[in-house]
SETOR-252683 format. One record per residue: residue in one letter; x, y, z of N, C-alpha, C in turn. Coordinates in nm, 2 decimals, m for minus. Layout:
[marro a [X Y Z] [X Y Z] [X Y Z]]
...
//
This chain:
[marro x [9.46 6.74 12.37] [9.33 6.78 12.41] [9.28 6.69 12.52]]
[marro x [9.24 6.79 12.61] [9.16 6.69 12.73] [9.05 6.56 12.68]]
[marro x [9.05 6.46 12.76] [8.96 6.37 12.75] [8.81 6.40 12.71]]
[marro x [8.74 6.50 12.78] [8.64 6.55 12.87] [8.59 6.62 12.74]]
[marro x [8.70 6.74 12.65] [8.71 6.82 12.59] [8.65 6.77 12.40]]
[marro x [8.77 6.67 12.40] [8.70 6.56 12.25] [8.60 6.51 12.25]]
[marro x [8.55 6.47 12.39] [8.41 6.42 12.42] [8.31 6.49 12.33]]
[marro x [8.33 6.63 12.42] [8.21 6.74 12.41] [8.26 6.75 12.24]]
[marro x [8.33 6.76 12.17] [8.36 6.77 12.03] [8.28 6.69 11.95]]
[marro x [8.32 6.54 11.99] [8.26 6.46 11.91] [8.14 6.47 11.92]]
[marro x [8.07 6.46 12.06] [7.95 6.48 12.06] [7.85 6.63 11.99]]
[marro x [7.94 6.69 11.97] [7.88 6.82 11.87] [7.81 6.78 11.74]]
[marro x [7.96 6.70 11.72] [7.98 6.68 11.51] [7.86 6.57 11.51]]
[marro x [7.86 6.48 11.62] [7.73 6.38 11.60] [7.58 6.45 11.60]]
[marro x [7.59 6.50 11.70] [7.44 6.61 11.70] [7.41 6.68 11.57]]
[marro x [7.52 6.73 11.54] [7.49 6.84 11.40] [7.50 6.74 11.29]]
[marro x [7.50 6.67 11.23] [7.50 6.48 11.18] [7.34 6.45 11.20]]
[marro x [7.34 6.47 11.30] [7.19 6.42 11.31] [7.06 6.52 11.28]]
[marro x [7.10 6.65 11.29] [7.03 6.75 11.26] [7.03 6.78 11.15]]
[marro x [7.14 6.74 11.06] [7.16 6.82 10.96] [7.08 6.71 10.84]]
[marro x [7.10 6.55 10.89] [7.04 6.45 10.79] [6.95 6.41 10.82]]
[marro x [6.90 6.44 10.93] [6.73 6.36 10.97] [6.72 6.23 10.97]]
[marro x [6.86 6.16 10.96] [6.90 6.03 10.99] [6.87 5.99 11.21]]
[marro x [6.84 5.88 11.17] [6.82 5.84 11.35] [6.97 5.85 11.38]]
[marro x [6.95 5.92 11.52] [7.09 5.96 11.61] [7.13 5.79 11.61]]
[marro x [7.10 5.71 11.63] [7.20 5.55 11.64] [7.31 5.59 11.52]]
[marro x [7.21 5.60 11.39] [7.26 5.59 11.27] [7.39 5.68 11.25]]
[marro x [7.37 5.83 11.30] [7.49 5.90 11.31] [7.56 5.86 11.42]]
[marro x [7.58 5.82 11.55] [7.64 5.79 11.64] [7.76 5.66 11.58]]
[marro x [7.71 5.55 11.47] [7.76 5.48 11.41] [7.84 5.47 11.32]]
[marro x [7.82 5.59 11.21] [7.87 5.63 11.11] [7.97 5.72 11.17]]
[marro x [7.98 5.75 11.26] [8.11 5.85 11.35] [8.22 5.80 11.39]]
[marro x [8.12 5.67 11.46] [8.25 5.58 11.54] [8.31 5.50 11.45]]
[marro x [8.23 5.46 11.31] [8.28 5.38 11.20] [8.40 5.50 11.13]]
[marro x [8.44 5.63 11.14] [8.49 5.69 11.13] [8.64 5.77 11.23]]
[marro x [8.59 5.70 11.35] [8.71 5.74 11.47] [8.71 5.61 11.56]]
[marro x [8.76 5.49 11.47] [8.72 5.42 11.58] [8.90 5.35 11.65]]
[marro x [8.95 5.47 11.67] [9.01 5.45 11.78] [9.02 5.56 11.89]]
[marro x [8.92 5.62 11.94] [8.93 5.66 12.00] [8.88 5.57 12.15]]
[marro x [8.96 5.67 12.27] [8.97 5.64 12.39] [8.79 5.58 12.47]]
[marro x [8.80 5.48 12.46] [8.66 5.40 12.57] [8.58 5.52 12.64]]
[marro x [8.68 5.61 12.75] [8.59 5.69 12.84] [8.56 5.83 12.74]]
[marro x [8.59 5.85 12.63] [8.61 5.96 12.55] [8.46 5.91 12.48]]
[marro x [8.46 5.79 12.42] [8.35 5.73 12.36] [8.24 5.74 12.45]]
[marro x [8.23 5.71 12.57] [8.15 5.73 12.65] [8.06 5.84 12.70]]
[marro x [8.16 5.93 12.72] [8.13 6.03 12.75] [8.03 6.13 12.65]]
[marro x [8.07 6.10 12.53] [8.03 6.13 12.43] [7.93 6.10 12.35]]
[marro x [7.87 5.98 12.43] [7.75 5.89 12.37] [7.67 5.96 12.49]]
[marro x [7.68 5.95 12.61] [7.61 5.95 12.71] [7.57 6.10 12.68]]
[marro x [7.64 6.23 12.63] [7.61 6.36 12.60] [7.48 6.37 12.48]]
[marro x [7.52 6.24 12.40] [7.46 6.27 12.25] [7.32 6.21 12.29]]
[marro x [7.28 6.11 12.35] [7.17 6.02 12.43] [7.08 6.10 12.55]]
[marro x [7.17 6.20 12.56] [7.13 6.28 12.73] [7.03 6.36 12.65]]
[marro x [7.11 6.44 12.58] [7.05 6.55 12.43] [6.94 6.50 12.36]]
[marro x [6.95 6.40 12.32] [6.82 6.35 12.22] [6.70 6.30 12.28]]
[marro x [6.75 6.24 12.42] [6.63 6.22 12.51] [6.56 6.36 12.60]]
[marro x [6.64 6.44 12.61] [6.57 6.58 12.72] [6.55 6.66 12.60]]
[marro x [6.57 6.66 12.44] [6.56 6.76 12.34] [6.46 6.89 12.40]]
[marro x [6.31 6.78 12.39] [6.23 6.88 12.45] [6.25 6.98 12.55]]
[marro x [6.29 6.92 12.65] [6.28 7.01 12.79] [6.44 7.12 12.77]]
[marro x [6.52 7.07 12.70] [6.62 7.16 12.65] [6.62 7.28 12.56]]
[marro x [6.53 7.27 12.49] [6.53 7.33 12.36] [6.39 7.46 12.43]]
[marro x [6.34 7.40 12.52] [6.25 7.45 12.61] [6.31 7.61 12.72]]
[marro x [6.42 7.54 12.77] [6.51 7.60 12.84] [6.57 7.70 12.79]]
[marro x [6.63 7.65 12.69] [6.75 7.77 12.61] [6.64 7.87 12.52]]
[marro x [6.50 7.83 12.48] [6.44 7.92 12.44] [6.41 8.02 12.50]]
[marro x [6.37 7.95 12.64] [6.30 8.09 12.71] [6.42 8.20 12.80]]
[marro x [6.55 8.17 12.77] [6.64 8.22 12.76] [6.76 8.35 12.67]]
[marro x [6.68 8.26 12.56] [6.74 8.36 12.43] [6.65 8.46 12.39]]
[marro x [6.67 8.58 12.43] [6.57 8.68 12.44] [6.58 8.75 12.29]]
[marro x [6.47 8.75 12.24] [6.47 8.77 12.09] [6.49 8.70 11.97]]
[marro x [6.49 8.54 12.05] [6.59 8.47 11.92] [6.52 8.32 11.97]]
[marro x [6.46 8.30 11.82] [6.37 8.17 11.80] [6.47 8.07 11.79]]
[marro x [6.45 7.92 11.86] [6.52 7.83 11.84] [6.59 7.77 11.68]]
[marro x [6.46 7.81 11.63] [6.51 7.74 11.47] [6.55 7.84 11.42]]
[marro x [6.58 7.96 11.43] [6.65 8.07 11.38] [6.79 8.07 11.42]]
[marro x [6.84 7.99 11.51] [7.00 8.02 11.60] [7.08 7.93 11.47]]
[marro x [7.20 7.93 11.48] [7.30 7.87 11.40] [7.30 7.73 11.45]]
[marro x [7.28 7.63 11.39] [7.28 7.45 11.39] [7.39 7.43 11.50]]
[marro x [7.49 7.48 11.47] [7.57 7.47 11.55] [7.62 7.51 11.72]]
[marro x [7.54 7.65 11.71] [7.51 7.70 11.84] [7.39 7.63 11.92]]
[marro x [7.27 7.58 11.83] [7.23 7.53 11.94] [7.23 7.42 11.98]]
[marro x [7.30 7.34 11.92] [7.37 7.20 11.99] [7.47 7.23 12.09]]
[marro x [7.55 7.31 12.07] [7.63 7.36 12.18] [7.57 7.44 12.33]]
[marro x [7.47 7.44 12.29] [7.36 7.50 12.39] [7.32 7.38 12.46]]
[marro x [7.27 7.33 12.34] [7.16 7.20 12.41] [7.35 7.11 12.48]]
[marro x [7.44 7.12 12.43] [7.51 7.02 12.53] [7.55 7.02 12.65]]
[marro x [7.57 7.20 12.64] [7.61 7.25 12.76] [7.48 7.27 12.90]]
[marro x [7.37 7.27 12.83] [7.25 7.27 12.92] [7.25 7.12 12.95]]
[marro x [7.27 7.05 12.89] [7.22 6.95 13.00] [7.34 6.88 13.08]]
[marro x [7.43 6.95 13.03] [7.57 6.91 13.15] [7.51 6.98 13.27]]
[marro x [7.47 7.09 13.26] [7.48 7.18 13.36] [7.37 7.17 13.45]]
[marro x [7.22 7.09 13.37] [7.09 7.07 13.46] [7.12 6.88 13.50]]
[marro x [7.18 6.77 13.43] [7.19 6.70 13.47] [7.23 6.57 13.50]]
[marro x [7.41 6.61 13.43] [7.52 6.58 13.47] [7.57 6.62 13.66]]
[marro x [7.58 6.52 13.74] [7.62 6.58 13.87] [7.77 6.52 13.90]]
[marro x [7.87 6.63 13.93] [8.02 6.67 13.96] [8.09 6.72 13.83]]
[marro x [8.04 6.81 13.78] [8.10 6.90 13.66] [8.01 7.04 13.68]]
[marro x [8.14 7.13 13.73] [8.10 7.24 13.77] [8.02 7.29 13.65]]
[marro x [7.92 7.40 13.66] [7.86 7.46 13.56] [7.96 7.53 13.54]]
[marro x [8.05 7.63 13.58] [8.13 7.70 13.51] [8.23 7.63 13.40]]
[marro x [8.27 7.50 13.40] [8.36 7.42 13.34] [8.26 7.37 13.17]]
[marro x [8.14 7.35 13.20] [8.02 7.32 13.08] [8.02 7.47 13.00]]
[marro x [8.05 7.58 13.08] [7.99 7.67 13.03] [8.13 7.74 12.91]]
[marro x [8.24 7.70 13.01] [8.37 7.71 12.96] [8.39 7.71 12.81]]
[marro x [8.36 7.55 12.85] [8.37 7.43 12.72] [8.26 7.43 12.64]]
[marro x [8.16 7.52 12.61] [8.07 7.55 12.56] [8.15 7.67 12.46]]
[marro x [8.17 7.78 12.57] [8.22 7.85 12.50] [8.33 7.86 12.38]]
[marro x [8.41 7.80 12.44] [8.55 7.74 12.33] [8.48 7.68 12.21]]
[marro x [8.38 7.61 12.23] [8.39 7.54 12.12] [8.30 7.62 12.03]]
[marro x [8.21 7.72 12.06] [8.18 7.80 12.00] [8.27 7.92 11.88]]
[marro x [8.34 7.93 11.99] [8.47 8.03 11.95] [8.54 7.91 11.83]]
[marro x [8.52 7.78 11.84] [8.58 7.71 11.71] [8.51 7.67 11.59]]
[marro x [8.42 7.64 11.62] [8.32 7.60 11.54] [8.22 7.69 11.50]]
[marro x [8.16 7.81 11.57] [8.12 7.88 11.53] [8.16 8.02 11.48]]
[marro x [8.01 8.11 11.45] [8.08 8.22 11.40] [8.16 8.31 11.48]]
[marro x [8.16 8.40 11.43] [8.27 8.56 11.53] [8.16 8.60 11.61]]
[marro x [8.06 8.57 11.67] [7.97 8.65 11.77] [7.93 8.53 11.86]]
[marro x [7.95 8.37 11.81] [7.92 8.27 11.87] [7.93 8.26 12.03]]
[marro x [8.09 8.27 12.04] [8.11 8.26 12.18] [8.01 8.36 12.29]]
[marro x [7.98 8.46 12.25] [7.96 8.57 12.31] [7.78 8.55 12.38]]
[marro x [7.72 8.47 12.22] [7.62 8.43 12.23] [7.56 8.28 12.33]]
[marro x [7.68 8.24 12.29] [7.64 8.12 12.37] [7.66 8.13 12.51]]
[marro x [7.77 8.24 12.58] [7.77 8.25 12.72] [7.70 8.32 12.78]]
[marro x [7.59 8.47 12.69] [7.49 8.47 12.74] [7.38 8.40 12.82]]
[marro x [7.35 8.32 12.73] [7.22 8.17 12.76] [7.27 8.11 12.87]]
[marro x [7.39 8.06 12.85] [7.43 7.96 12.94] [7.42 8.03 13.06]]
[marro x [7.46 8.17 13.10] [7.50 8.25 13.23] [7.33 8.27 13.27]]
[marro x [7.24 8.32 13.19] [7.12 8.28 13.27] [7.06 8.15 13.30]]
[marro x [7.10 8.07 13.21] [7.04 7.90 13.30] [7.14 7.88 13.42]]
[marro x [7.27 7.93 13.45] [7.36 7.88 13.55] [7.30 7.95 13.65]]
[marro x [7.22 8.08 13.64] [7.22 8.19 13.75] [7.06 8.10 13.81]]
[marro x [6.98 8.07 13.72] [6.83 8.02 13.79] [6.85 7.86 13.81]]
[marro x [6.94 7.71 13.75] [6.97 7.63 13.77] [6.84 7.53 13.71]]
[marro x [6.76 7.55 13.73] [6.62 7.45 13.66] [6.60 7.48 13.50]]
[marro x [6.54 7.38 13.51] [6.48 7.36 13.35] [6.33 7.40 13.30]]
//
């Protein structure tokens, strides 16, 4: 598995960790790495910086992908989907040299793994209209 790829993984299972226990994100971020801790420096990185990016722009993300999901209230989506939303959105609004199509990719997959059988389908919706207007 790509470097880039585990990143976006771990940083999933942290986010849904954090969602799921109402524990402060440090606290899951810690309890993760006390659980993988050998994984690769830029892997760790990447992956903190995703989980940090997320928890800090929540609002303005959760903002974005709402008025996106046509018919479908934020706290109604699957825990999982919309972490994978909220990761991929803010790769795509503001992470700069990672193509949006590559976030949207790797959004999708991980949907298609982690989530349900309509996941993928749903999450490249959203994504294809934030990629097509670019702002938040």
């Amino acid at each position: 598995m790509r470097k880039r790829t585990k990143a976006r993984e771990i940083a999933l299972k942290i986010l849904y960790a954090w969602e799921i226990t109402s524990d402060p994100v440090d606290i899951c971020r810690e309890k993760y790495w006390e659980y993988d801790d050998n994984a690769d420096s830029s892997v760790k990185a990447f992956a903190d910086e995703l989980v940090m990016g997320v928890v800090c722009r929540k609002e303005e993300l959760d903002k974005t992908i709402s008025s996106y999901a046509t018919n479908w209230k934020l706290d109604r989506m699957a825990t999982i989907d919309r972490n994978i939303l909220r990761i991929a959105a803010f790769e795509m609004l503001y992470i700069d040299g990672i193509p949006p199509k590559v976030s949207m990719n790797e959004a999708i997959e991980m949907a298609k793994k982690y989530g349900d059988r309509e996941s993928g389908k749903f999450v490249n919706g959203i994504l294809d209209k934030i990629n097509k207007t670019g702002k938040v």
